[in-house]
N, C-alpha and C positions, 0 to 999 in steps of 0.2 A: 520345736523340740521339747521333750517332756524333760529335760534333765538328762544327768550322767547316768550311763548303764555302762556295767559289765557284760561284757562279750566271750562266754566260754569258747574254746575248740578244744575239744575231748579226744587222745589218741590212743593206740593199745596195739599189739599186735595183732596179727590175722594167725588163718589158719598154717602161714608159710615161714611167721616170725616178721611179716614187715610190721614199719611201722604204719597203722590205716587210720585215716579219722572215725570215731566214736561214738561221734554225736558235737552236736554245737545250737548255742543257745542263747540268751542276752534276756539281763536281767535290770529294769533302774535301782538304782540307790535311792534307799530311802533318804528323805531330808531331817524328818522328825526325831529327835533325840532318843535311845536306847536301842533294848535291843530287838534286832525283827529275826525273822526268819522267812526264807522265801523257797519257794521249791521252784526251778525251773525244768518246763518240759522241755528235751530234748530231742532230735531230730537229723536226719545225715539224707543230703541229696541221693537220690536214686537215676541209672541209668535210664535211656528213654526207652531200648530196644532191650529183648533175650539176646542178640550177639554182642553187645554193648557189655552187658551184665557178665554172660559169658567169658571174654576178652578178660575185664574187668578180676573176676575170680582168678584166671590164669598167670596173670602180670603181674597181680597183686597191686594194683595203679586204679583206684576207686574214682570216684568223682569226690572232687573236693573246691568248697568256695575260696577262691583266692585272696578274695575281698571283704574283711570281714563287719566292714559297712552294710553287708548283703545281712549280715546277721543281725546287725540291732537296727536298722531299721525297716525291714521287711519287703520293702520297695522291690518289686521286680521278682518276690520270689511266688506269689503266685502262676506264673509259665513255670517253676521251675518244682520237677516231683520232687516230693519226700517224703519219707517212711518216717514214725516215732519211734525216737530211741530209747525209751525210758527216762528218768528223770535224774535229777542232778541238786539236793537242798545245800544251802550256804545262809551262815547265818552273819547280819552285820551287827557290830555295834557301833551307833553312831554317838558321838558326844557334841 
């Protein structure tokens, strides 16, 4: 393990008013004293199939990681598609 990270999960509504995942991401804490700034790319699993996707648009019930170990440490998410969401800066100050 490299250290603590922060693990975003990004929510917002859809086009029906649910609430959908946004995007999610995972960023380490810096160790070194002041202040950083980091930008994290973000990212939201994707169905496998068009009737999956389809479904998915209708229900308003997206694919989302339950786990979000799945997010800081990457492990296993290669089988698993995903689209970029855009990005997400945060800045720390560390003392």
């Amino acid at each position: 393990p490299a250290g603590p990270q922060i693990v975003l999960s990004v929510y917002g509504p859809d086009f029906f008013g649910h609430d959908v995942v946004r995007g999610y991401g995972a960023v380490h804490v810096p160790f070194v004293p002041g202040r950083h700034k980091r930008t994290i790319a973000m990212f939201v699993p994707e169905s496998t199939s068009r009737l999956q996707q389809l479904t998915s648009w209708f229900t308003g019930r997206r694919p989302e990681f339950t786990d979000p170990r799945v997010v800081a440490q990457g492990e296993g998410r290669e089988v698993t598609r995903v689209r970029s969401q855009g990005f997400v800066t945060i800045s720390f100050n560390v003392m």
